[in-house]
Backbone as XML, in Angstrom:
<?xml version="1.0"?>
<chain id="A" units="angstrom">
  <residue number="1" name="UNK">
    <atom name="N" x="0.846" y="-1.178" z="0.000"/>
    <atom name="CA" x="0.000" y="0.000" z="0.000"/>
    <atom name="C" x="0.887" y="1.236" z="0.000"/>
  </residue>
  <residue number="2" name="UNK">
    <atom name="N" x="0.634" y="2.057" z="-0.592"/>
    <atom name="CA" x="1.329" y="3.292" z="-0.922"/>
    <atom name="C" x="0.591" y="4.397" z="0.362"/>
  </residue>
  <residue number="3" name="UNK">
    <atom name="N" x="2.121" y="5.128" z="1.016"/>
    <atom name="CA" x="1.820" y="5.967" z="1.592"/>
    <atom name="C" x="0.489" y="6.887" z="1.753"/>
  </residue>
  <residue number="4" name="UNK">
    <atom name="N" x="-0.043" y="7.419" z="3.201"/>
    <atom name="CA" x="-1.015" y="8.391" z="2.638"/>
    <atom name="C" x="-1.075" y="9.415" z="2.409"/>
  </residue>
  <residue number="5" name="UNK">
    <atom name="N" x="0.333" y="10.485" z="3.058"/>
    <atom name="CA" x="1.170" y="11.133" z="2.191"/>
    <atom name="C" x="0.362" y="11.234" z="0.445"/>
  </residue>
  <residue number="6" name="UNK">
    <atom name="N" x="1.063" y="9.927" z="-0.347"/>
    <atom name="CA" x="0.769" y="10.627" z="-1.582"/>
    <atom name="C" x="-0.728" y="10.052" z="-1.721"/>
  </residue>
  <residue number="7" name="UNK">
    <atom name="N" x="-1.180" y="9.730" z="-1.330"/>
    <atom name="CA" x="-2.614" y="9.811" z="-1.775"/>
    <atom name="C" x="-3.020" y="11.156" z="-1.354"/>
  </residue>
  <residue number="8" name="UNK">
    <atom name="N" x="-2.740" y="11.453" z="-0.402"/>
    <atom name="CA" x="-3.679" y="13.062" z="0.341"/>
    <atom name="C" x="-3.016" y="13.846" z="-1.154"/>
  </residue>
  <residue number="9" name="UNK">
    <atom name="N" x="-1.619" y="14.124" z="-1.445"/>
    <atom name="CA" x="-1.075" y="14.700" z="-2.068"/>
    <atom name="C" x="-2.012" y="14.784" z="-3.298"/>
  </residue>
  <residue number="10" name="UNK">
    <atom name="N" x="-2.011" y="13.702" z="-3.680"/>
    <atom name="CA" x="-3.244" y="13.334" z="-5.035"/>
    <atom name="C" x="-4.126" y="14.327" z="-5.093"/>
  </residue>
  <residue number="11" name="UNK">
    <atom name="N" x="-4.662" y="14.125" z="-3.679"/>
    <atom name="CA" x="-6.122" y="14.138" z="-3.764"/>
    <atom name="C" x="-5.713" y="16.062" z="-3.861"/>
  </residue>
  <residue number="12" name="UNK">
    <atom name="N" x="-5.192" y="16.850" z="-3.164"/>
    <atom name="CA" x="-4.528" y="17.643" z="-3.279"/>
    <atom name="C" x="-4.681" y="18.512" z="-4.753"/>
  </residue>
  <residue number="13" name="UNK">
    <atom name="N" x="-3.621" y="17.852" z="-5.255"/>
    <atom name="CA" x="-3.496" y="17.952" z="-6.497"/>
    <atom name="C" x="-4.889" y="18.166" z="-7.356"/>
  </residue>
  <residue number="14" name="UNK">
    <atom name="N" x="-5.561" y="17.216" z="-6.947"/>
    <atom name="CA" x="-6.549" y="17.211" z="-7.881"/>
    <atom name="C" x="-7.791" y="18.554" z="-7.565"/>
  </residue>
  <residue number="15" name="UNK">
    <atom name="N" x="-8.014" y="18.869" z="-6.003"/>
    <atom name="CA" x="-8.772" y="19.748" z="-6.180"/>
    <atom name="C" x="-7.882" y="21.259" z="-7.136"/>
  </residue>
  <residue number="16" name="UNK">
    <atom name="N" x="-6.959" y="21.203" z="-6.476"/>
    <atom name="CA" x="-6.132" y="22.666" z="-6.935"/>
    <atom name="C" x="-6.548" y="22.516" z="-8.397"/>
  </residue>
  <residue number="17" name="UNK">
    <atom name="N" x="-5.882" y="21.301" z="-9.514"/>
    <atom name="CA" x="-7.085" y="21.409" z="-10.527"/>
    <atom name="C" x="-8.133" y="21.660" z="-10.515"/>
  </residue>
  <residue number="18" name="UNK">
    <atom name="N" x="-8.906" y="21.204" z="-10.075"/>
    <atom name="CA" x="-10.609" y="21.479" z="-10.129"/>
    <atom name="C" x="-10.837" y="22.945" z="-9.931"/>
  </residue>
  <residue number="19" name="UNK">
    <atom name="N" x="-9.848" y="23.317" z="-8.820"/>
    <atom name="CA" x="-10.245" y="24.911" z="-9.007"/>
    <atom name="C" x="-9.726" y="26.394" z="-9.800"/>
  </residue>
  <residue number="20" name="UNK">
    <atom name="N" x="-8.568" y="26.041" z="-10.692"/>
    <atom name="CA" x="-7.859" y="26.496" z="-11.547"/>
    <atom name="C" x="-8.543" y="26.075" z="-13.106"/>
  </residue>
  <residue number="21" name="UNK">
    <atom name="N" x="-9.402" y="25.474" z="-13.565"/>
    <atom name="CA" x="-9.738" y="24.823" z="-14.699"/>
    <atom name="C" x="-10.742" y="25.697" z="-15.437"/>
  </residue>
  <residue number="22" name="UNK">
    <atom name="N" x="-11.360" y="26.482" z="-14.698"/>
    <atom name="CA" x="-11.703" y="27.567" z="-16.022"/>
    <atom name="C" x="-10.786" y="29.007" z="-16.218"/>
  </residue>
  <residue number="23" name="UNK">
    <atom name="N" x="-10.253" y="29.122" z="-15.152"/>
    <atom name="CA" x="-8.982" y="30.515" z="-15.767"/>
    <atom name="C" x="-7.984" y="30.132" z="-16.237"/>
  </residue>
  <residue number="24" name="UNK">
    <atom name="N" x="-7.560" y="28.441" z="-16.251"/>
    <atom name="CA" x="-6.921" y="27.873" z="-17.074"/>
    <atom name="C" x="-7.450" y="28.024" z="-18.577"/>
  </residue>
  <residue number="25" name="UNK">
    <atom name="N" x="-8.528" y="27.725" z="-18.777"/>
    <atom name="CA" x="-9.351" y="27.713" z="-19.660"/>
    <atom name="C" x="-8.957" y="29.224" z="-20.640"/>
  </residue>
  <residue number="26" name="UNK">
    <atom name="N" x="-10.042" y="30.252" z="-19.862"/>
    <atom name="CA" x="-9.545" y="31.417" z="-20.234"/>
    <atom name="C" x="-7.967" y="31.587" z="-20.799"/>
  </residue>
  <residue number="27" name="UNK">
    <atom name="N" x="-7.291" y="31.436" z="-19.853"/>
    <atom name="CA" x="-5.970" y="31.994" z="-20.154"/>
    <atom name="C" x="-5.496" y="31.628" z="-21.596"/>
  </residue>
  <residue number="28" name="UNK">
    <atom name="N" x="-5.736" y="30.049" z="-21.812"/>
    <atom name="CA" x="-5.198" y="29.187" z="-23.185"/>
    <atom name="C" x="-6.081" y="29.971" z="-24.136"/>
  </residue>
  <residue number="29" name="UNK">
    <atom name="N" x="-7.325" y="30.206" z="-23.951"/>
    <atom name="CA" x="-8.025" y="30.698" z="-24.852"/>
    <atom name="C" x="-7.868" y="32.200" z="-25.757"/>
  </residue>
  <residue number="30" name="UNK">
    <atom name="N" x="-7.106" y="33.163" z="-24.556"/>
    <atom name="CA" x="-6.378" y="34.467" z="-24.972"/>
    <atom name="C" x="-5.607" y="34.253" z="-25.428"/>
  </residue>
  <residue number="31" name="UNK">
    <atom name="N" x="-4.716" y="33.059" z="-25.068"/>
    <atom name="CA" x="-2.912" y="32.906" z="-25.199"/>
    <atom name="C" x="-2.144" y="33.416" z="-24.532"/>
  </residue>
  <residue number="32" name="UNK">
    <atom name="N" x="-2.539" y="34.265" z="-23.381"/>
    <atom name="CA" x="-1.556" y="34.278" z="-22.314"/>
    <atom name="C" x="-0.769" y="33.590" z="-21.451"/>
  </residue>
  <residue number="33" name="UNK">
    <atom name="N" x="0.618" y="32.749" z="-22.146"/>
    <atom name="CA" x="1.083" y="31.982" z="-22.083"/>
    <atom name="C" x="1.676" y="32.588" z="-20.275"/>
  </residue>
  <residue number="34" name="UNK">
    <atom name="N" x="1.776" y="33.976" z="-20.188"/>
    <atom name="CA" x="2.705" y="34.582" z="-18.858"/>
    <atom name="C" x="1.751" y="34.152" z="-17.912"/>
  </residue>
  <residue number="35" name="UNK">
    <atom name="N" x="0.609" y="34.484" z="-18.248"/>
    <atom name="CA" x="-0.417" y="34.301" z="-17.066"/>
    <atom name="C" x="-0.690" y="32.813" z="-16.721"/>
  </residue>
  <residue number="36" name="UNK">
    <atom name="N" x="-0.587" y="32.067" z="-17.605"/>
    <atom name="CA" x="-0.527" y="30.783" z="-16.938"/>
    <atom name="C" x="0.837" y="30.069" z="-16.222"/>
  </residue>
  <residue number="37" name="UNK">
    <atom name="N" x="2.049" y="30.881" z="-16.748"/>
    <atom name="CA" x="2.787" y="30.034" z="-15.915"/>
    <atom name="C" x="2.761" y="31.190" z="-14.528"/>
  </residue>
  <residue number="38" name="UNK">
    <atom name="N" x="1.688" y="32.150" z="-14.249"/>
    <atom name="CA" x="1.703" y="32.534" z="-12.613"/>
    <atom name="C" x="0.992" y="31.566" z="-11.791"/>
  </residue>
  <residue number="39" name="UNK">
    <atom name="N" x="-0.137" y="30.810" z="-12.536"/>
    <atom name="CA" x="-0.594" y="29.709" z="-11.806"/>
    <atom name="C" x="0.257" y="28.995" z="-10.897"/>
  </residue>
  <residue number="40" name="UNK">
    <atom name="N" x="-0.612" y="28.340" z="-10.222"/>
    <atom name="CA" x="0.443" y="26.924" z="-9.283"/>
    <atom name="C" x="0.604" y="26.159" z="-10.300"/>
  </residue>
  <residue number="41" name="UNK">
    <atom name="N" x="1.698" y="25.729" z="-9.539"/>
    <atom name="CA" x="1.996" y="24.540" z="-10.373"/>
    <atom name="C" x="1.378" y="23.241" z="-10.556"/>
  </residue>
  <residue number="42" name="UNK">
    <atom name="N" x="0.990" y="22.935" z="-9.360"/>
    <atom name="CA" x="-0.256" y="21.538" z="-9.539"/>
    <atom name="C" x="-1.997" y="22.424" z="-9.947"/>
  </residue>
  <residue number="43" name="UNK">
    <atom name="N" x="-1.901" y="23.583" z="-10.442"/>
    <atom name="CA" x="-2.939" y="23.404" z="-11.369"/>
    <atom name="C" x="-3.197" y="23.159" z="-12.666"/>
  </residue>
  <residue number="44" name="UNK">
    <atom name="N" x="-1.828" y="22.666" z="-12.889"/>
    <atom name="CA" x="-2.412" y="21.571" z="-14.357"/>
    <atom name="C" x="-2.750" y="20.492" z="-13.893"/>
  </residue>
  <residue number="45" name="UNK">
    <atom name="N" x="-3.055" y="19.818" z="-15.293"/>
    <atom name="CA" x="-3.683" y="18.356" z="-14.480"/>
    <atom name="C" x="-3.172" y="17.490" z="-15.318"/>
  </residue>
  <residue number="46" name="UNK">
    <atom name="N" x="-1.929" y="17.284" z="-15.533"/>
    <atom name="CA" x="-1.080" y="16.729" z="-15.897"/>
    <atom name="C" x="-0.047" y="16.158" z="-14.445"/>
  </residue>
  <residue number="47" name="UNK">
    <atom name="N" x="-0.213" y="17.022" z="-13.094"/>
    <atom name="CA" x="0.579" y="16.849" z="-12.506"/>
    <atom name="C" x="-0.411" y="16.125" z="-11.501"/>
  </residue>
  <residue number="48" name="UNK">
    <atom name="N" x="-2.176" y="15.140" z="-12.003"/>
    <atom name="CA" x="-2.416" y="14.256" z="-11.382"/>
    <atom name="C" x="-1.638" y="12.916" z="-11.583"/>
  </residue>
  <residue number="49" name="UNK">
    <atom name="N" x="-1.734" y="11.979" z="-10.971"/>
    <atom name="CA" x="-1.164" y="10.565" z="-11.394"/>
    <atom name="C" x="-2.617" y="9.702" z="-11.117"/>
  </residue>
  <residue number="50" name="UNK">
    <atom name="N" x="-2.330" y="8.538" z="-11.674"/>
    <atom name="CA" x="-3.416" y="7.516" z="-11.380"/>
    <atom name="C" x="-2.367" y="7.201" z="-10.711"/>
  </residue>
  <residue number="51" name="UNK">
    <atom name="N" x="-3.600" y="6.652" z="-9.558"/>
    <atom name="CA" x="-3.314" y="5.910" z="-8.430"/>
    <atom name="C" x="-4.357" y="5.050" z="-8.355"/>
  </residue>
  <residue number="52" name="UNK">
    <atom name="N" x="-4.105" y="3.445" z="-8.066"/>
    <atom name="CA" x="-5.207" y="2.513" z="-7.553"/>
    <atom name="C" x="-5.963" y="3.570" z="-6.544"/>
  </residue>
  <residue number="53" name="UNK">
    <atom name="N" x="-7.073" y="2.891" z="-6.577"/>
    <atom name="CA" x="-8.481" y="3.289" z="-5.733"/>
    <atom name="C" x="-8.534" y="2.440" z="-4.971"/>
  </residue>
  <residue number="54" name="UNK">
    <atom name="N" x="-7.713" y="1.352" z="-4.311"/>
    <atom name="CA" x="-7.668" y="0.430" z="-3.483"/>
    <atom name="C" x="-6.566" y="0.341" z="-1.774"/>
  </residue>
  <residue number="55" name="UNK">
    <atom name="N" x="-5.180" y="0.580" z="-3.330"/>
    <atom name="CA" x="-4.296" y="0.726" z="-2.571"/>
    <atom name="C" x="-3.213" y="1.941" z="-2.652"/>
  </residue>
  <residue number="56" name="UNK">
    <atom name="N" x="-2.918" y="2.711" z="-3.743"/>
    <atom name="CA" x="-3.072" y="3.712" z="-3.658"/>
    <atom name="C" x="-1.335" y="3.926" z="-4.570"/>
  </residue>
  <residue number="57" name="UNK">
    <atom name="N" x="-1.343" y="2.384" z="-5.202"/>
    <atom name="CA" x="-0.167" y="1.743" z="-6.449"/>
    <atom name="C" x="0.096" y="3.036" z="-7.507"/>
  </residue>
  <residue number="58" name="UNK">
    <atom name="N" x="1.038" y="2.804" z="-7.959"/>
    <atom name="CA" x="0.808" y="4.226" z="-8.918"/>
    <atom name="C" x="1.148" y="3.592" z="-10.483"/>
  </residue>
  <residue number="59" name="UNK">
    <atom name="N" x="1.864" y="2.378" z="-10.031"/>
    <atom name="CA" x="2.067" y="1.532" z="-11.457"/>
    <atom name="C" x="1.006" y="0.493" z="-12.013"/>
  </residue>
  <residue number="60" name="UNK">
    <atom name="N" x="1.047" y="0.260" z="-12.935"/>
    <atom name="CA" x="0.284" y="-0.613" z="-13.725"/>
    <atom name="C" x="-1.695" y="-0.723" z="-13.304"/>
  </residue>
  <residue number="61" name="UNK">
    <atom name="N" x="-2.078" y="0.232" z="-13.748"/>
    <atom name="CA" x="-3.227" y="0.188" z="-13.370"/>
    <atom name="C" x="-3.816" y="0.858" z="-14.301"/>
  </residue>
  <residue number="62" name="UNK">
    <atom name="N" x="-5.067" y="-0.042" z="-14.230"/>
    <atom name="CA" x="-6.498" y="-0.169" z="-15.393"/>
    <atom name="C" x="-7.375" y="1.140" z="-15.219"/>
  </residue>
  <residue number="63" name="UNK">
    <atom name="N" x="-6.976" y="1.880" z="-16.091"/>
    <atom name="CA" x="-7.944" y="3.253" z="-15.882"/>
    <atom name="C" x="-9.225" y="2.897" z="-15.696"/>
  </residue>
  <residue number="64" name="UNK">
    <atom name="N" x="-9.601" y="1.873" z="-17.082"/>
    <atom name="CA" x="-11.352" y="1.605" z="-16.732"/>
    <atom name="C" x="-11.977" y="1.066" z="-15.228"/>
  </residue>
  <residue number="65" name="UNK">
    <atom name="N" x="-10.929" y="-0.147" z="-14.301"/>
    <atom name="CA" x="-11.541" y="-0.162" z="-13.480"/>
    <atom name="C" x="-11.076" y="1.093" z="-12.113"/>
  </residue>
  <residue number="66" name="UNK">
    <atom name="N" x="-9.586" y="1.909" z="-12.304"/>
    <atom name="CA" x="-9.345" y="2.785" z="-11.763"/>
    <atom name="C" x="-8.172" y="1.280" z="-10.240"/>
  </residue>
  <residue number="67" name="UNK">
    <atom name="N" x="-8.048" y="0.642" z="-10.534"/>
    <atom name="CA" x="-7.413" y="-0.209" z="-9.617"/>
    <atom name="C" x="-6.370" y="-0.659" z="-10.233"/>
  </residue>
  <residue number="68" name="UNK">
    <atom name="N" x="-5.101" y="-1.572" z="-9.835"/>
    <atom name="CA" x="-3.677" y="-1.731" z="-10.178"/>
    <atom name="C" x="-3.985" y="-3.322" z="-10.854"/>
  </residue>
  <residue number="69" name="UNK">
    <atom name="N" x="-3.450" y="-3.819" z="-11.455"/>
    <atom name="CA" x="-3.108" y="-4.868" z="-12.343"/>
    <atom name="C" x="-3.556" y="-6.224" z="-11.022"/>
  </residue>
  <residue number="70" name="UNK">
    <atom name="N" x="-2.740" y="-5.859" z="-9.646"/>
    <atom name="CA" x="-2.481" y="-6.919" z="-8.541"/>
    <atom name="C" x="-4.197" y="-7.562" z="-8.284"/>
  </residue>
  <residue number="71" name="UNK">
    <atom name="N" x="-4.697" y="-6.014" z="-7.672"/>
    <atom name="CA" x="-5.989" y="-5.811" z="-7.158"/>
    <atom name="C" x="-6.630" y="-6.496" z="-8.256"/>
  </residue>
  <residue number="72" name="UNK">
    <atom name="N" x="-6.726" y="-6.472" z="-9.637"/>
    <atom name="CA" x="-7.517" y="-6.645" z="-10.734"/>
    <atom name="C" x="-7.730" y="-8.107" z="-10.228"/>
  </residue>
  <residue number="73" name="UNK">
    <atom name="N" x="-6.869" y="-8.767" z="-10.012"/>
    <atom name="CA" x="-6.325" y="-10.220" z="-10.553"/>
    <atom name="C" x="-7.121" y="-10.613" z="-9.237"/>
  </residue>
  <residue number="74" name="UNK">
    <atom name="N" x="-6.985" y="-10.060" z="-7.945"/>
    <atom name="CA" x="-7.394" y="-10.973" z="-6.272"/>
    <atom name="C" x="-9.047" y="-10.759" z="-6.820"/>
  </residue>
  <residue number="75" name="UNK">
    <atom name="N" x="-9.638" y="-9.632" z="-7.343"/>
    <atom name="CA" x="-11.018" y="-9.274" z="-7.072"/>
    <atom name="C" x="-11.732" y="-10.302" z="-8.571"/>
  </residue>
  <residue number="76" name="UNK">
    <atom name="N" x="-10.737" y="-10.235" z="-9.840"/>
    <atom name="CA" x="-11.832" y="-11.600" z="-10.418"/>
    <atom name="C" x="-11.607" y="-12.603" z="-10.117"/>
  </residue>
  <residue number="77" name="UNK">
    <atom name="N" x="-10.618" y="-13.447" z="-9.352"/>
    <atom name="CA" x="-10.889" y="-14.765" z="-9.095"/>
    <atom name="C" x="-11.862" y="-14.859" z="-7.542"/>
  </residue>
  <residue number="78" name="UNK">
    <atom name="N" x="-11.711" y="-13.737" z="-7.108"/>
    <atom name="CA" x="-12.837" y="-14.009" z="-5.782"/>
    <atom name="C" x="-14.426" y="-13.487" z="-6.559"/>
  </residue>
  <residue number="79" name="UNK">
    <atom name="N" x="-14.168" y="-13.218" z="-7.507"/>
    <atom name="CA" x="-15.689" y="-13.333" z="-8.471"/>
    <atom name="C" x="-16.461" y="-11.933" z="-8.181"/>
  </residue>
  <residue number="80" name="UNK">
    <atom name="N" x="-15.599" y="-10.894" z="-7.782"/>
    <atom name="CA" x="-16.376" y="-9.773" z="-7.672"/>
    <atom name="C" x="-16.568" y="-8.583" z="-8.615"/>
  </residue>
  <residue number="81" name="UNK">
    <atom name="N" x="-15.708" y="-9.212" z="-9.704"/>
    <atom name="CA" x="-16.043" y="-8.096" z="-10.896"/>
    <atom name="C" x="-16.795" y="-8.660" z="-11.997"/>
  </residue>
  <residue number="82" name="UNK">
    <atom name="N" x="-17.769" y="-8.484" z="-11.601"/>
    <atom name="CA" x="-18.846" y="-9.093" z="-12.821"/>
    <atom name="C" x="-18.790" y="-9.381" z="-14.242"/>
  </residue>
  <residue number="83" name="UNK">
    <atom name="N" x="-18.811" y="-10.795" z="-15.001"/>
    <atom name="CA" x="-18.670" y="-11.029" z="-16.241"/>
    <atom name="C" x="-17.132" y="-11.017" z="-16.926"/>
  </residue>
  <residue number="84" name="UNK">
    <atom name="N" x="-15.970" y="-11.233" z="-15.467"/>
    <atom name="CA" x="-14.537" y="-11.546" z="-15.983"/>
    <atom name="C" x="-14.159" y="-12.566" z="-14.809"/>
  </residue>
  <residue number="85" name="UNK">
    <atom name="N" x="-13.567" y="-13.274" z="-15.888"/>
    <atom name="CA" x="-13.094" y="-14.162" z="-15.286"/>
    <atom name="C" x="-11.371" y="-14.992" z="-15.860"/>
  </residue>
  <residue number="86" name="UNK">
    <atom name="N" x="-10.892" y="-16.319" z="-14.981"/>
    <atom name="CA" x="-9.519" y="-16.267" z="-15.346"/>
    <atom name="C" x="-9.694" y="-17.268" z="-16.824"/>
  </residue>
  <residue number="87" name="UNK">
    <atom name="N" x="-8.780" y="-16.709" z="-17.318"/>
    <atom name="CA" x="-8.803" y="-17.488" z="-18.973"/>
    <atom name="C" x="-8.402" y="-18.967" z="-19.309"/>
  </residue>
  <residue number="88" name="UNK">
    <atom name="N" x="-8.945" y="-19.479" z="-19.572"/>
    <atom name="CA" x="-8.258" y="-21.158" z="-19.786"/>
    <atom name="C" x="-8.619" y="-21.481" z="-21.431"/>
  </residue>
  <residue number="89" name="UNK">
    <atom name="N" x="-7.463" y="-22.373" z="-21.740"/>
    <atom name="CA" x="-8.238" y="-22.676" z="-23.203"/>
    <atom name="C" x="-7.528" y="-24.204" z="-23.640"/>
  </residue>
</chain>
């Protein structure tokens, strides 16, 4: 499990986006390239990461289910992700 440190950080991150995203907007839209780099710096949102929603992994993880490759693998063989299952042929 990954620190909570960077999850808070994340989470962090992500509002400061949320609240920079229409004068971001604006700004690109004038082209005031000066005025956006006065912004913070974590209000781009480039400077979110995926992180599992489980454990909080930052590598190998499934945007669609938002969880890490590991997690993927424990939750379909315990049969909790509906309509996947392990492959045999």
């Amino acid at each position: 499990m990954a620190c909570k440190s960077t999850i808070e950080r994340n989470n962090r991150v992500k509002r400061t986006v949320a609240k920079y995203a229409e004068k971001r907007r604006e700004l690109k839209a004038a082209g005031d390239y000066a005025g956006l780099a006065r912004l913070p710096r974590d209000a781009s949102p480039t400077r979110i990461r995926n992180l599992c929603a489980l454990t909080g992994r930052s590598r190998a993880n499934y945007r669609k289910f938002k969880i890490s490759r590991i997690k993927l693998r424990e939750l379909a063989l315990a049969g909790k992700i509906p309509g996947m299952r392990k492959a045999s042929w």
